[in-house]
N, C-alpha and C positions, 0 to 999 in steps of 0.2 A: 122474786125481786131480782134484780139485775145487776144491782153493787154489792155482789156478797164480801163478807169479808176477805174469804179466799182471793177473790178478784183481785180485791183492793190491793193485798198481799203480795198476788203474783207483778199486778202493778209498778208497786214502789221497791219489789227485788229487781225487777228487770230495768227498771229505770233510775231508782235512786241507790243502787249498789246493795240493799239489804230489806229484808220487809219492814225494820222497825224505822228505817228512814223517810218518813213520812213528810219533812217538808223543806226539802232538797225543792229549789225549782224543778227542777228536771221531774222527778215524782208525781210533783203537782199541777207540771203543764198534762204529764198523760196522762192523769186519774181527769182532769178537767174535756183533754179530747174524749177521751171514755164515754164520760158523760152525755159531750155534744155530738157525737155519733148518734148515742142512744136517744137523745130529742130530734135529733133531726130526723132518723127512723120512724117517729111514734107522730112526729109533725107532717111526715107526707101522707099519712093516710088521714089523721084528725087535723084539718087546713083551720079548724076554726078554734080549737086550744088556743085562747090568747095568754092564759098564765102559763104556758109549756112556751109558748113563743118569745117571755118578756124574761123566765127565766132562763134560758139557751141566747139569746144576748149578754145579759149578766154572765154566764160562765163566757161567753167570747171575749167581754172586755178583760174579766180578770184574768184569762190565760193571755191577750195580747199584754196587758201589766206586766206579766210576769216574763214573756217574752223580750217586752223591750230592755226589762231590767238586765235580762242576761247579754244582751246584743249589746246593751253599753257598759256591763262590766267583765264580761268574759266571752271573747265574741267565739273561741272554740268549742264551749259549753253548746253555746246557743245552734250553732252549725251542727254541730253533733247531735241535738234535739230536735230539729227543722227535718233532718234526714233519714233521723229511724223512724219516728212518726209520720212522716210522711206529710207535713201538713202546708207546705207551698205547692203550685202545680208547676 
């Protein structure tokens, strides 16, 4: 399996300030990149997965959600998450 707990763990210390801080946006935008890294991996090689395709949109809207929510309430939050993660070009 690919989302061990430990992952998860190391996830939301690195991101949300502590392991048990689980739903900090910041936590939950990169446990959700996590995720779409790992379908987009699993979707270049199976092109025809269309329930791996429909779920990896579903995590895209809900992390840009959670995104915008930070971009209109805390625009330093959000800068600071756009940068570690890496997820503009």
């Amino acid at each position: 399996m690919y989302l061990t707990s430990e992952v998860k763990k190391s996830i939301f210390k690195k991101h949300g300030g502590a392991d048990k801080n689980t739903g900090s946006a910041e936590s939950q935008i990169a446990l959700f990149t996590h995720r779409i890294d790992h379908l987009t991996d699993h979707l270049k090689s199976n092109k025809k997965d269309f329930g791996t395709q429909r779920a990896l949109l579903n995590l895209v809207g809900k992390r840009r959600a959670l995104l915008d929510y930070l971009k209109n309430t805390e625009i330093n939050r959000y800068r600071a998450i756009i940068k570690t993660l890496d997820i503009r070009k």
